[in-house]
C-alpha positions as CSV (number, residue, x, y, z in Angstrom):
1,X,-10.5,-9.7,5.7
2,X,-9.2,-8.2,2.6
3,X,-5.8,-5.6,3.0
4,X,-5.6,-5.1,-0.7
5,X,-7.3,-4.9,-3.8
6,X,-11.3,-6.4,-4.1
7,X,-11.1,-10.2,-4.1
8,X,-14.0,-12.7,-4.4
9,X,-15.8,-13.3,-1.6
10,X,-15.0,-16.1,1.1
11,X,-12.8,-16.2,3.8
12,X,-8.8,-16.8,3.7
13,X,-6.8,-20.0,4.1
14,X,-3.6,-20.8,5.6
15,X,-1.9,-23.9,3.8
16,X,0.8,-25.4,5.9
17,X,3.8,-23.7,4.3
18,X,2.1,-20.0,5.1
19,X,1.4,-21.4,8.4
20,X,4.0,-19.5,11.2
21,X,4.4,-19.8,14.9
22,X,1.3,-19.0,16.7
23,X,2.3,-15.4,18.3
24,X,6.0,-15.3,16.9
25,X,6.2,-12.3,14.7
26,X,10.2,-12.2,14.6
27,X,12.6,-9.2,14.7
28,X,10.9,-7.8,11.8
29,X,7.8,-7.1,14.1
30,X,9.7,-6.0,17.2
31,X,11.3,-3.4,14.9
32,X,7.9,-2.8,13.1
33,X,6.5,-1.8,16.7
34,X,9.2,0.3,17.2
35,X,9.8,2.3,14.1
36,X,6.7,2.2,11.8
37,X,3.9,2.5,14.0
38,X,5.0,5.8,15.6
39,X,6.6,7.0,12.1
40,X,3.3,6.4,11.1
41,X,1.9,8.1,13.6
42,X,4.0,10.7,13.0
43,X,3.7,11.7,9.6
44,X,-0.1,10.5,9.4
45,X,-1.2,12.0,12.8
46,X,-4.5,9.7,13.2
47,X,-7.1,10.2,15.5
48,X,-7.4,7.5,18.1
49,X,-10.3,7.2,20.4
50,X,-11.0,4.7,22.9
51,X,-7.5,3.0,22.9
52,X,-7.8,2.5,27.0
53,X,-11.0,0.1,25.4
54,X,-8.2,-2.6,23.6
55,X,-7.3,-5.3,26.7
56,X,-3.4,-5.1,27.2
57,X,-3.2,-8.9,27.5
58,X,-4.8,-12.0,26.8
59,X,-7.1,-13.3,23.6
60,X,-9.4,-10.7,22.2
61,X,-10.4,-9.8,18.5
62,X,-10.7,-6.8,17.4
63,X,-13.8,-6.3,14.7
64,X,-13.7,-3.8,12.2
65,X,-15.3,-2.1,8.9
66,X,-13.2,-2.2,5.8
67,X,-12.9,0.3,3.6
68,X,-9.5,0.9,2.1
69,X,-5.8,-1.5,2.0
70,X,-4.6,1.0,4.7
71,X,-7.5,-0.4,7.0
72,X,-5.1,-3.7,7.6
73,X,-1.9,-0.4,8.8
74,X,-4.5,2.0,10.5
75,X,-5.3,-0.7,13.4
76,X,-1.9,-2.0,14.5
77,X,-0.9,1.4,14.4
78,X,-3.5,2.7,16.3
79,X,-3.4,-0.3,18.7
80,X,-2.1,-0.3,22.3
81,X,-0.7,-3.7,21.7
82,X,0.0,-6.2,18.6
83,X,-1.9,-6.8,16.2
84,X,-1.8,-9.6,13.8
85,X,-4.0,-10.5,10.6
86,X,-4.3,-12.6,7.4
87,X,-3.3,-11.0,4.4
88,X,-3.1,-13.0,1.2
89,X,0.1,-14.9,0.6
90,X,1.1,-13.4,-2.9
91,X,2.6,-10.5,-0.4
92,X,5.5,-13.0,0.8
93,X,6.0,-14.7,-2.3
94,X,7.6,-12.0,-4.5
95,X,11.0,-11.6,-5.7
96,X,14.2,-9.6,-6.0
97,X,14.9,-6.0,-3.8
98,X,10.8,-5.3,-4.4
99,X,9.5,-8.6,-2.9
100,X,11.8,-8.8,-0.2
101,X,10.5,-4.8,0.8
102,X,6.9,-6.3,0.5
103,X,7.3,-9.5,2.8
104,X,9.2,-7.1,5.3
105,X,6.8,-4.6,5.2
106,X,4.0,-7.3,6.1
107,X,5.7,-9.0,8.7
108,X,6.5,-5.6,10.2
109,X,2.7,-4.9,10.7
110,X,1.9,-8.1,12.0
111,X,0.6,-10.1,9.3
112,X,0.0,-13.7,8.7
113,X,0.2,-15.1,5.2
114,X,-2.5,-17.1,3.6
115,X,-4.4,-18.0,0.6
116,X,-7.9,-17.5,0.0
117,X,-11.3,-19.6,-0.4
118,X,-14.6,-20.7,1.1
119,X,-16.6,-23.2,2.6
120,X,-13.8,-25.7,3.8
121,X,-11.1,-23.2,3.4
122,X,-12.6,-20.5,5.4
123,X,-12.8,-23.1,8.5
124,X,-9.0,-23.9,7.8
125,X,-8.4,-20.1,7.8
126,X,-10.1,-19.6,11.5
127,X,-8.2,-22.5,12.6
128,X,-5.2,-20.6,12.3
129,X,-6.8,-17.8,13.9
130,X,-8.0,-19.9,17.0
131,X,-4.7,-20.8,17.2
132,X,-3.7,-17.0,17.8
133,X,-6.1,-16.2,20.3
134,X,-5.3,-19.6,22.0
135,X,-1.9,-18.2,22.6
136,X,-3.2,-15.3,24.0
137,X,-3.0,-12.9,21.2
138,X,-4.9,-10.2,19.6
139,X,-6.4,-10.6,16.0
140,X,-8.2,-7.9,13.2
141,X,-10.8,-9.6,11.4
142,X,-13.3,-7.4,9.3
143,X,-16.5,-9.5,9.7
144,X,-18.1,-7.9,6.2
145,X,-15.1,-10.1,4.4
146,X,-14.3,-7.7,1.8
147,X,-13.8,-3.9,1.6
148,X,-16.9,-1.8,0.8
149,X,-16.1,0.1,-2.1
150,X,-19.4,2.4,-1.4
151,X,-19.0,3.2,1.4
152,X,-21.8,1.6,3.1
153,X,-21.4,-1.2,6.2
154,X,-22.5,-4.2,5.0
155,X,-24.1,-7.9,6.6
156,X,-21.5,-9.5,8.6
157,X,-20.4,-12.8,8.2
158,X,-20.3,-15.0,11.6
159,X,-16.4,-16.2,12.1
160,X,-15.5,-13.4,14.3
161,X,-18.6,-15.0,16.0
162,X,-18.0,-18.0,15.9
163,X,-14.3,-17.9,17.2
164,X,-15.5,-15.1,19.7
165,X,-17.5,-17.9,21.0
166,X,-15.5,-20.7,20.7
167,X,-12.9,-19.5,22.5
168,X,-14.0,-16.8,25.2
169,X,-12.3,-13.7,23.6
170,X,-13.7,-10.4,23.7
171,X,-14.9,-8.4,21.0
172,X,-13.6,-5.0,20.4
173,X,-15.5,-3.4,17.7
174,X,-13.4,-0.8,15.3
175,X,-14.9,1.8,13.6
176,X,-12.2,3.4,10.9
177,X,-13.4,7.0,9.5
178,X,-11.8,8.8,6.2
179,X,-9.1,5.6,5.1
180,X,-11.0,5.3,1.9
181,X,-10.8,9.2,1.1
182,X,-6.3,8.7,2.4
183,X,-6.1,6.0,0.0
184,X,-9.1,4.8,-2.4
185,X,-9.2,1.9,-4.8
186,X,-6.3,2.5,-7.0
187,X,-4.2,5.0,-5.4
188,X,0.0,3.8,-4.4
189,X,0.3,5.7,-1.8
190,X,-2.1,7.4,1.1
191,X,-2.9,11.1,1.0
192,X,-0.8,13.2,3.4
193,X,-3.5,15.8,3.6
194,X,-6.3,13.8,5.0
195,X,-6.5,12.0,8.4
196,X,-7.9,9.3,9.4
197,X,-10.2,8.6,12.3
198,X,-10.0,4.9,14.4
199,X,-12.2,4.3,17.1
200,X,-12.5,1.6,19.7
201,X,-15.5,0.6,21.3
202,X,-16.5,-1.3,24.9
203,X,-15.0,-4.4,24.4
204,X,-18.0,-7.3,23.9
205,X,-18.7,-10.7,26.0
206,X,-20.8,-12.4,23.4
207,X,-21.2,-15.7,25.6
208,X,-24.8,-15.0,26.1
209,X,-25.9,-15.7,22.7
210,X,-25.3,-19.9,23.0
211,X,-22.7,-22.2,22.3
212,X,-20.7,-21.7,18.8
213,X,-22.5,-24.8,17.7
214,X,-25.4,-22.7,17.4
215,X,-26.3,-21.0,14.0
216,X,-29.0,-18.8,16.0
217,X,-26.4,-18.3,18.2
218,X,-23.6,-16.9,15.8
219,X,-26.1,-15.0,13.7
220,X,-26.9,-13.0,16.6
221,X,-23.8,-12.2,17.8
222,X,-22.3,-11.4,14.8
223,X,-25.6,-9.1,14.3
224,X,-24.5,-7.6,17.8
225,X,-20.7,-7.0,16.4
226,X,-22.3,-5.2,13.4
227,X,-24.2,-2.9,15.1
228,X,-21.7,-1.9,17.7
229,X,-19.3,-1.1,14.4
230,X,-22.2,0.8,12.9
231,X,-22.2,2.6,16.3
232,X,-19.2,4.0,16.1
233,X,-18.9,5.1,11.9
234,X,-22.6,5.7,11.3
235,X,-21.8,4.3,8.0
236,X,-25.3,3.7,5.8
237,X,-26.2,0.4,6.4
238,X,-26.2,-1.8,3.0
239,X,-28.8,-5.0,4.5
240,X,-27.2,-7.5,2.6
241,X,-23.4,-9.0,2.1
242,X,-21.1,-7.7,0.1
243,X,-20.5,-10.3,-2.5
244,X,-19.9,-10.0,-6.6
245,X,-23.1,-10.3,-8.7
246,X,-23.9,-14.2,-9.2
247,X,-23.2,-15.9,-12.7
248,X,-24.9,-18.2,-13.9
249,X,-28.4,-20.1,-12.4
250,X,-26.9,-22.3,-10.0
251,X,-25.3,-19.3,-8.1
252,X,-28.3,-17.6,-8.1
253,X,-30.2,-20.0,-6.6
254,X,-27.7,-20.9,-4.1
255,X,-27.6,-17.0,-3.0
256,X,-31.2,-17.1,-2.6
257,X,-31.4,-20.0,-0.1
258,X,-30.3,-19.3,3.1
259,X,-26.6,-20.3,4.2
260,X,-23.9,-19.2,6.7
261,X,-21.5,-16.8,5.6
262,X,-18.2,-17.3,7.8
Protein backbone atom coordinates (compact mmCIF):
# COMPACT_ATOMS: atom_id res chain seq x y z
CA UNK A 1 0.00 0.00 0.00
CA UNK A 2 2.80 2.12 -1.03
CA UNK A 3 1.85 5.67 -3.16
CA UNK A 4 5.52 6.71 -3.37
CA UNK A 5 8.89 5.70 -3.57
CA UNK A 6 9.95 1.65 -2.67
CA UNK A 7 9.69 1.22 1.16
CA UNK A 8 10.43 -1.90 3.18
CA UNK A 9 8.02 -4.28 3.29
CA UNK A 10 5.15 -4.49 5.95
CA UNK A 11 2.07 -2.95 6.15
CA UNK A 12 1.26 0.90 7.44
CA UNK A 13 0.31 2.20 10.81
CA UNK A 14 -1.81 4.90 12.00
CA UNK A 15 -0.60 6.34 15.41
CA UNK A 16 -3.24 8.40 17.10
CA UNK A 17 -2.20 11.84 16.07
CA UNK A 18 -2.51 10.61 12.05
CA UNK A 19 -5.67 9.10 13.03
CA UNK A 20 -8.83 11.33 11.37
CA UNK A 21 -12.53 10.94 11.45
CA UNK A 22 -13.60 7.78 10.03
CA UNK A 23 -15.20 9.04 6.49
CA UNK A 24 -14.60 12.83 7.10
CA UNK A 25 -12.32 13.97 4.33
CA UNK A 26 -13.11 17.87 4.86
CA UNK A 27 -13.48 20.70 2.21
CA UNK A 28 -10.21 19.79 0.79
CA UNK A 29 -11.85 16.48 -0.49
CA UNK A 30 -15.16 17.86 -1.60
CA UNK A 31 -13.14 20.26 -3.74
CA UNK A 32 -10.67 17.47 -4.62
CA UNK A 33 -13.92 15.55 -6.11
CA UNK A 34 -14.78 18.41 -7.86
CA UNK A 35 -11.86 19.92 -9.47
CA UNK A 36 -8.97 17.34 -9.68
CA UNK A 37 -10.46 14.25 -10.51
CA UNK A 38 -12.12 15.59 -13.74
CA UNK A 39 -8.93 17.94 -14.43
CA UNK A 40 -7.33 14.94 -14.30
CA UNK A 41 -9.46 13.32 -16.37
CA UNK A 42 -9.20 15.89 -18.58
CA UNK A 43 -5.77 16.43 -19.30
CA UNK A 44 -4.77 12.55 -18.70
CA UNK A 45 -7.84 11.06 -20.58
CA UNK A 46 -7.67 7.44 -18.80
CA UNK A 47 -9.40 4.61 -19.90
CA UNK A 48 -11.98 3.37 -17.51
CA UNK A 49 -13.58 0.04 -17.82
CA UNK A 50 -16.07 -1.49 -15.62
CA UNK A 51 -16.89 1.62 -13.46
CA UNK A 52 -20.78 0.41 -13.29
CA UNK A 53 -18.70 -2.73 -11.27
CA UNK A 54 -17.65 -0.09 -8.11
CA UNK A 55 -20.98 -0.32 -5.58
CA UNK A 56 -22.23 3.37 -5.21
CA UNK A 57 -22.80 2.96 -1.39
CA UNK A 58 -21.92 1.04 1.41
CA UNK A 59 -18.42 -0.77 2.60
CA UNK A 60 -16.38 -2.28 -0.17
CA UNK A 61 -12.59 -2.39 -0.91
CA UNK A 62 -11.28 -2.06 -3.85
CA UNK A 63 -7.95 -4.41 -4.57
CA UNK A 64 -5.39 -3.39 -6.83
CA UNK A 65 -1.76 -4.02 -8.46
CA UNK A 66 0.82 -1.42 -7.86
CA UNK A 67 3.04 -0.27 -10.08
CA UNK A 68 3.80 3.34 -10.02
CA UNK A 69 3.02 6.55 -7.07
CA UNK A 70 0.26 7.63 -9.62
CA UNK A 71 -1.49 4.14 -8.80
CA UNK A 72 -2.67 5.79 -5.27
CA UNK A 73 -4.37 9.16 -8.21
CA UNK A 74 -5.41 6.76 -11.01
CA UNK A 75 -8.20 4.99 -8.77
CA UNK A 76 -10.04 7.81 -7.08
CA UNK A 77 -9.95 9.39 -10.20
CA UNK A 78 -11.25 6.71 -12.08
CA UNK A 79 -13.72 5.79 -9.22
CA UNK A 80 -17.51 6.35 -9.33
CA UNK A 81 -17.34 7.31 -5.73
CA UNK A 82 -14.65 8.19 -2.97
CA UNK A 83 -11.86 6.71 -2.40
CA UNK A 84 -9.74 6.85 0.53
CA UNK A 85 -6.17 5.14 1.37
CA UNK A 86 -3.06 5.18 3.64
CA UNK A 87 -0.25 7.03 2.44
CA UNK A 88 2.77 7.52 4.66
CA UNK A 89 2.57 10.36 7.06
CA UNK A 90 5.87 12.32 6.03
CA UNK A 91 3.26 13.76 3.26
CA UNK A 92 1.36 15.90 5.97
CA UNK A 93 4.23 16.74 7.99
CA UNK A 94 6.11 19.12 5.72
CA UNK A 95 6.62 22.71 5.91
CA UNK A 96 6.35 26.19 4.47
CA UNK A 97 4.23 27.02 0.88
CA UNK A 98 5.75 23.29 -0.42
CA UNK A 99 4.39 21.23 2.53
CA UNK A 100 1.26 22.84 2.90
CA UNK A 101 0.70 22.06 -1.34
CA UNK A 102 1.66 18.42 -0.42
CA UNK A 103 -0.78 17.76 2.65
CA UNK A 104 -3.53 19.54 0.35
CA UNK A 105 -2.83 17.66 -2.45
CA UNK A 106 -3.25 14.28 -0.23
CA UNK A 107 -6.27 15.17 1.42
CA UNK A 108 -7.65 16.18 -1.87
CA UNK A 109 -7.37 12.57 -3.14
CA UNK A 110 -8.62 11.02 -0.27
CA UNK A 111 -5.80 9.91 1.76
CA UNK A 112 -5.30 8.90 5.26
CA UNK A 113 -2.01 9.58 6.95
CA UNK A 114 0.05 6.91 8.64
CA UNK A 115 3.39 5.51 9.46
CA UNK A 116 4.70 2.36 8.47
CA UNK A 117 5.66 -1.21 10.09
CA UNK A 118 4.83 -4.85 10.54
CA UNK A 119 3.60 -7.55 12.63
CA UNK A 120 1.76 -5.44 15.42
CA UNK A 121 1.76 -2.34 13.35
CA UNK A 122 0.18 -3.79 10.37
CA UNK A 123 -2.95 -4.91 12.62
CA UNK A 124 -3.04 -1.30 14.02
CA UNK A 125 -2.98 -0.11 10.36
CA UNK A 126 -6.25 -2.41 9.35
CA UNK A 127 -7.80 -1.22 12.44
CA UNK A 128 -8.05 2.11 11.02
CA UNK A 129 -9.18 0.68 7.83
CA UNK A 130 -12.01 -1.47 9.51
CA UNK A 131 -12.94 1.54 10.88
CA UNK A 132 -13.53 3.03 7.25
CA UNK A 133 -15.51 0.38 5.95
CA UNK A 134 -17.42 0.22 9.21
CA UNK A 135 -18.73 3.64 8.32
CA UNK A 136 -19.62 2.53 5.18
CA UNK A 137 -16.88 3.67 3.02
CA UNK A 138 -14.75 2.65 0.23
CA UNK A 139 -11.00 1.76 0.66
CA UNK A 140 -7.72 1.06 -2.00
CA UNK A 141 -5.50 -1.44 -0.60
CA UNK A 142 -2.82 -3.09 -2.98
CA UNK A 143 -2.64 -6.55 -1.39
CA UNK A 144 1.18 -7.19 -2.97
CA UNK A 145 2.14 -4.28 -0.19
CA UNK A 146 4.63 -2.58 -2.23
CA UNK A 147 4.91 -1.50 -5.91
CA UNK A 148 6.44 -4.01 -8.40
CA UNK A 149 9.23 -2.37 -9.88
CA UNK A 150 9.34 -5.31 -12.67
CA UNK A 151 6.52 -5.35 -13.67
CA UNK A 152 5.37 -8.60 -12.64
CA UNK A 153 2.14 -9.32 -10.04
CA UNK A 154 3.42 -10.64 -7.18
CA UNK A 155 2.01 -13.01 -3.88
CA UNK A 156 -0.62 -11.19 -2.07
CA UNK A 157 -0.53 -10.55 1.37
CA UNK A 158 -4.00 -11.52 3.31
CA UNK A 159 -5.31 -8.04 4.98
CA UNK A 160 -7.54 -7.12 2.24
CA UNK A 161 -8.69 -10.77 3.19
CA UNK A 162 -8.86 -10.57 6.27
CA UNK A 163 -10.84 -7.25 6.57
CA UNK A 164 -12.94 -8.51 3.49
CA UNK A 165 -13.95 -11.12 5.80
CA UNK A 166 -14.19 -9.58 8.91
CA UNK A 167 -16.37 -7.23 7.93
CA UNK A 168 -18.70 -8.35 4.95
CA UNK A 169 -17.34 -5.93 2.21
CA UNK A 170 -17.01 -6.78 -1.21
CA UNK A 171 -14.04 -7.01 -3.13
CA UNK A 172 -13.56 -5.14 -6.26
CA UNK A 173 -10.39 -6.20 -7.94
CA UNK A 174 -8.37 -3.23 -9.94
CA UNK A 175 -6.32 -3.91 -12.67
CA UNK A 176 -4.10 -0.59 -13.60
CA UNK A 177 -2.29 -0.91 -17.19
CA UNK A 178 0.65 1.58 -18.53
CA UNK A 179 1.03 3.89 -14.82
CA UNK A 180 4.53 2.62 -14.56
CA UNK A 181 5.44 3.63 -18.30
CA UNK A 182 3.18 7.65 -17.29
CA UNK A 183 5.44 7.92 -14.40
CA UNK A 184 8.30 5.23 -13.48
CA UNK A 185 10.54 5.17 -10.46
CA UNK A 186 12.15 8.51 -10.37
CA UNK A 187 10.21 10.61 -12.75
CA UNK A 188 8.38 14.26 -10.98
CA UNK A 189 5.86 14.39 -13.03
CA UNK A 190 3.59 11.77 -15.26
CA UNK A 191 3.99 11.64 -18.98
CA UNK A 192 1.33 13.47 -21.03
CA UNK A 193 1.81 11.26 -23.94
CA UNK A 194 0.95 8.00 -22.50
CA UNK A 195 -2.49 6.85 -21.05
CA UNK A 196 -3.25 4.84 -18.62
CA UNK A 197 -5.64 2.00 -18.51
CA UNK A 198 -7.89 1.16 -15.00
CA UNK A 199 -10.13 -1.64 -15.00
CA UNK A 200 -12.79 -2.83 -12.56
CA UNK A 201 -13.78 -6.24 -12.11
CA UNK A 202 -17.18 -8.17 -10.71
CA UNK A 203 -17.16 -7.15 -7.38
CA UNK A 204 -16.17 -10.44 -4.94
CA UNK A 205 -18.22 -12.07 -1.86
CA UNK A 206 -15.32 -13.84 -0.32
CA UNK A 207 -17.57 -15.21 2.70
CA UNK A 208 -17.25 -18.72 1.43
CA UNK A 209 -13.74 -19.20 2.23
CA UNK A 210 -14.38 -19.33 6.47
CA UNK A 211 -14.33 -17.10 9.18
CA UNK A 212 -11.29 -14.38 9.27
CA UNK A 213 -10.01 -16.37 12.15
CA UNK A 214 -9.01 -18.86 9.65
CA UNK A 215 -5.42 -18.76 8.15
CA UNK A 216 -6.72 -21.42 5.40
CA UNK A 217 -9.41 -19.25 5.13
CA UNK A 218 -7.57 -15.80 4.35
CA UNK A 219 -4.88 -17.50 2.28
CA UNK A 220 -7.44 -18.52 -0.03
CA UNK A 221 -9.21 -15.68 -0.50
CA UNK A 222 -6.54 -13.44 -0.78
CA UNK A 223 -5.31 -16.19 -3.54
CA UNK A 224 -8.83 -15.62 -5.15
CA UNK A 225 -8.26 -11.53 -4.99
CA UNK A 226 -4.90 -12.17 -6.85
CA UNK A 227 -6.09 -14.05 -9.48
CA UNK A 228 -9.07 -11.97 -10.30
CA UNK A 229 -6.28 -8.87 -10.52
CA UNK A 230 -4.12 -11.07 -12.68
CA UNK A 231 -7.42 -11.41 -14.74
CA UNK A 232 -7.74 -8.29 -15.61
CA UNK A 233 -3.66 -7.00 -16.31
CA UNK A 234 -2.31 -10.32 -17.43
CA UNK A 235 0.74 -9.09 -15.63
CA UNK A 236 3.52 -12.21 -15.49
CA UNK A 237 3.04 -13.69 -12.33
CA UNK A 238 6.18 -13.41 -9.92
CA UNK A 239 5.14 -16.76 -7.32
CA UNK A 240 6.55 -15.23 -4.42
CA UNK A 241 6.23 -11.71 -2.32
CA UNK A 242 7.68 -8.83 -3.11
CA UNK A 243 10.01 -8.17 -0.26
CA UNK A 244 13.92 -6.78 -0.12
CA UNK A 245 16.59 -9.45 -0.19
CA UNK A 246 17.11 -10.84 3.59
CA UNK A 247 20.24 -9.71 5.68
CA UNK A 248 21.71 -11.50 7.78
CA UNK A 249 20.89 -15.46 8.95
CA UNK A 250 18.15 -14.89 11.22
CA UNK A 251 16.05 -13.21 8.31
CA UNK A 252 16.75 -15.79 6.18
CA UNK A 253 15.56 -18.37 8.13
CA UNK A 254 12.56 -16.59 9.25
CA UNK A 255 11.64 -16.04 5.34
CA UNK A 256 11.97 -19.63 4.82
CA UNK A 257 9.51 -20.81 7.52
CA UNK A 258 6.11 -20.26 6.65
CA UNK A 259 4.24 -17.01 8.16
CA UNK A 260 1.32 -14.68 7.22
CA UNK A 261 2.01 -11.79 5.30
CA UNK A 262 -0.81 -9.05 6.20
Amino acid sequence: MTPAQPEPAGAPVATAQDRREPGGMGLTYGVGRMVVAPLARLIYRPIVEGRERVPREGPVILASNHLSFIDSIAIPVAAPRPVHFLAKSAYFEGTGISGWFTREFFSAIGAVPVQRGAGQAALDALDQQRALLDAGRAVALYPEGTRSLDGRLYRGRTGAAFLALQTGAPVVPVGLIGTAEVMPVGARMPSLRRRVTVRFGEPLDLSHHGAPESGRARRGATDEIMAAIHALTGQELAGTYNEAPAHGAVEKIKRALPHERL
